[in-house]
DRENMIZA-824321 format. One record per residue (C-alpha): residue number from 0; x, y, z. Coordinates in Angstrom, 2 decimals. Layout:
% residues N
titi:NUM; X:X; Y:Y; Z:Z
...
//
This chain:
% residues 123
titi:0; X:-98.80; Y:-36.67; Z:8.14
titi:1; X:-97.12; Y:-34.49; Z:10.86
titi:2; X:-93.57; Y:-33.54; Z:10.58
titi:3; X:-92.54; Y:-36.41; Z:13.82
titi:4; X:-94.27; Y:-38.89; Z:11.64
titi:5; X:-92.24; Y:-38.15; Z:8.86
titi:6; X:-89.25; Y:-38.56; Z:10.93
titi:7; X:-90.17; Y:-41.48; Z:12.53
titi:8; X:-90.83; Y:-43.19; Z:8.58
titi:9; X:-86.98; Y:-41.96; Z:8.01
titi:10; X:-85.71; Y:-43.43; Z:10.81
titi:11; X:-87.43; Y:-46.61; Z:10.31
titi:12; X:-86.46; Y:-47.40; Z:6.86
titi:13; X:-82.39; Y:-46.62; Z:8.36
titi:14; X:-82.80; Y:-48.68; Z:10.90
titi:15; X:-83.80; Y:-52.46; Z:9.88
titi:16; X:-82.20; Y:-54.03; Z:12.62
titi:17; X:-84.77; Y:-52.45; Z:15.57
titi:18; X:-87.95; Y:-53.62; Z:16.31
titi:19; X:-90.18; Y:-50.15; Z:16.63
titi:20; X:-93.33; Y:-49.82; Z:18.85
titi:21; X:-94.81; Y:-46.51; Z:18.31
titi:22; X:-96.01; Y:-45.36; Z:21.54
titi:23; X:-99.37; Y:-43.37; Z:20.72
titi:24; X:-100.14; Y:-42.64; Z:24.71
titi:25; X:-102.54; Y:-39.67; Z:26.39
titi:26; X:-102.99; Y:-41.52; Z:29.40
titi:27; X:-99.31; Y:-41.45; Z:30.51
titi:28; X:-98.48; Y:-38.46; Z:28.89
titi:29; X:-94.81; Y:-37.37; Z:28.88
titi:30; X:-93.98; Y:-41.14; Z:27.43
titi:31; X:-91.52; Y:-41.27; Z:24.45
titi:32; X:-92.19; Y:-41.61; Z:21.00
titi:33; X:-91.17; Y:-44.54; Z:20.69
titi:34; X:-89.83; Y:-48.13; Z:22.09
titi:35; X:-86.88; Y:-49.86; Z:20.14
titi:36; X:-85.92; Y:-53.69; Z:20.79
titi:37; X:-82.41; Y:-54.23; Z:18.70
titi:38; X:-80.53; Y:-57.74; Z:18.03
titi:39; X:-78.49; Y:-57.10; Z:21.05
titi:40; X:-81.58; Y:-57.56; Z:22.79
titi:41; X:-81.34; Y:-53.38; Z:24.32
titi:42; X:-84.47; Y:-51.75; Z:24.93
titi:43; X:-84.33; Y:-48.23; Z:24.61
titi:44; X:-86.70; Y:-45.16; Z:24.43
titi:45; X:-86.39; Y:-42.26; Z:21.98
titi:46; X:-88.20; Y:-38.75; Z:21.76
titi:47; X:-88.74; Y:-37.75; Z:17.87
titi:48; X:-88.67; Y:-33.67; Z:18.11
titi:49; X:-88.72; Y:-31.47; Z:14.67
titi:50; X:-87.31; Y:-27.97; Z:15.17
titi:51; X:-86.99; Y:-25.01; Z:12.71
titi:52; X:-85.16; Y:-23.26; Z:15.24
titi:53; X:-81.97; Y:-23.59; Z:17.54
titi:54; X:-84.85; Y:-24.25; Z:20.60
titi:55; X:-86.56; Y:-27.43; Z:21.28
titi:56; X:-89.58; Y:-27.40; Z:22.68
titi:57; X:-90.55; Y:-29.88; Z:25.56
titi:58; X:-93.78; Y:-30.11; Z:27.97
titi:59; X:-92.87; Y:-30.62; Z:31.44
titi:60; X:-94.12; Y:-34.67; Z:31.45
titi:61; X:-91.56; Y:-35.10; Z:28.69
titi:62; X:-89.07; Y:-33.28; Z:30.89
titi:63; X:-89.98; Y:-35.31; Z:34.16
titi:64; X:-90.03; Y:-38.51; Z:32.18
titi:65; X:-86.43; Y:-38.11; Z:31.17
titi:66; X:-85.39; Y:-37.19; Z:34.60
titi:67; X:-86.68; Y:-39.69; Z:36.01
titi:68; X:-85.57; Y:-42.64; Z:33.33
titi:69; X:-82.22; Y:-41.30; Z:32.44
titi:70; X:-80.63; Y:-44.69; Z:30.95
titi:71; X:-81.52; Y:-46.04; Z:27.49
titi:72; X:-83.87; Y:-42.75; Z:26.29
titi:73; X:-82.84; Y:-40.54; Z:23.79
titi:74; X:-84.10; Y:-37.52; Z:21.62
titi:75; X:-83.77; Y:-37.29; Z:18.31
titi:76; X:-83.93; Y:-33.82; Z:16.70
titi:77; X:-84.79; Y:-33.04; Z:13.17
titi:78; X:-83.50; Y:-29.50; Z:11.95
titi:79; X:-85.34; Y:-27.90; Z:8.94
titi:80; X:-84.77; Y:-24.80; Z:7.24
titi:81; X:-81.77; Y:-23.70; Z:4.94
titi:82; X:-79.36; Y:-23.10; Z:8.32
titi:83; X:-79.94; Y:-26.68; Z:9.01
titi:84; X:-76.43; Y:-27.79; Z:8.72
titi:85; X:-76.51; Y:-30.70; Z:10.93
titi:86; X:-80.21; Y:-31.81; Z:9.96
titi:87; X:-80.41; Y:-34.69; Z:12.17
titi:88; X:-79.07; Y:-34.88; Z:15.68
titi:89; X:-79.24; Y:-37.63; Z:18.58
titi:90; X:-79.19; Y:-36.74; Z:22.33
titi:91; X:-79.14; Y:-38.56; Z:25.50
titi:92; X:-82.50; Y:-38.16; Z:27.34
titi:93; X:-80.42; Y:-37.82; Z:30.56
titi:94; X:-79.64; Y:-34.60; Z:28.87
titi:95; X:-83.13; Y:-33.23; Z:28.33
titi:96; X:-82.67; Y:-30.18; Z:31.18
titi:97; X:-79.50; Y:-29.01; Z:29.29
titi:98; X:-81.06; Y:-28.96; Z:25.45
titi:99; X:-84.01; Y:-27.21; Z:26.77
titi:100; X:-81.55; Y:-24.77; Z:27.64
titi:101; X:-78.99; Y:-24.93; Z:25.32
titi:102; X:-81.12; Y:-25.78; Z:22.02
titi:103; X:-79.19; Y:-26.90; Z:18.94
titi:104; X:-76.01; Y:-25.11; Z:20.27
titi:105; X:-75.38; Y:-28.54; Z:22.78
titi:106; X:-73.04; Y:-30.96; Z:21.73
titi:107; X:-75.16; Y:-34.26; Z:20.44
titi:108; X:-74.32; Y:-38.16; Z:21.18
titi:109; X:-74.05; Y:-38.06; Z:17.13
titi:110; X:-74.56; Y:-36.39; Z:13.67
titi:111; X:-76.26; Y:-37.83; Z:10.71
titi:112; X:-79.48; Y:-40.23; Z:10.26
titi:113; X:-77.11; Y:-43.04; Z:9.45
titi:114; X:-74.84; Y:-42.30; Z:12.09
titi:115; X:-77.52; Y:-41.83; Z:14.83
titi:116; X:-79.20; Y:-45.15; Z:13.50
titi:117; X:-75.69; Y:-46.94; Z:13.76
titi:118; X:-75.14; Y:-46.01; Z:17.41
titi:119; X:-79.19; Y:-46.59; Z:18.40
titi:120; X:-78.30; Y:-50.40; Z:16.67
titi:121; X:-75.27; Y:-51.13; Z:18.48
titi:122; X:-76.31; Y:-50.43; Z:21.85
//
């Protein structure tokens, strides 16, 4: 199991309240991880990206896809390695042009798994 799969099994079991479609796509490539339905009835994207590093790698479909659906889509970063302070860290996809840039040193939506799951809930 690859290191976004283990993320998106962590997020999952925090987050009992969405409805997850895992979007497995290479036809329409640049397409989110995944698709979340939660009881407000909010559809939402988010990317799952694992970094060891301060830089997050992105391909330029997942860059244009953000661009162009800026509302509801979201990245959420997983940080390993022992300067990991903030392991997990949630982003607006209309941001994706900025944390390519920045990396880990741009300010996130949130901090935390259960914080990140709490916001993704309540939209």
């Amino acid at each position: 199991m690859g290191p976004e799969s283990k993320l998106y099994k962590k997020l999952l079991k925090k987050t009992p309240g969405i409805v997850w479609n895992r979007i497995e796509n290479l036809s329409n490539v640049g397409t989110p991880d995944l698709l979340g339905y939660n009881n407000s009835g909010t559809f939402f994207t988010v990317e799952l990206k694992v970094t060891k590093g301060i830089k997050i790698k992105f391909s330029p479909h997942q860059i244009a896809w953000h661009v162009k659906h800026p509302k509801n889509t979201f990245i959420l970063v997983e940080a390993l390695g022992p300067r990991a302070v903030n392991r997990f860290q949630l982003f607006p996809g209309s941001g994706i042009l900025a944390l390519e840039a920045c990396g880990l040193k741009l300010e996130p939506f949130c901090l935390g798994l259960d914080a990140c799951s709490l916001l993704l809930q309540d939209l």
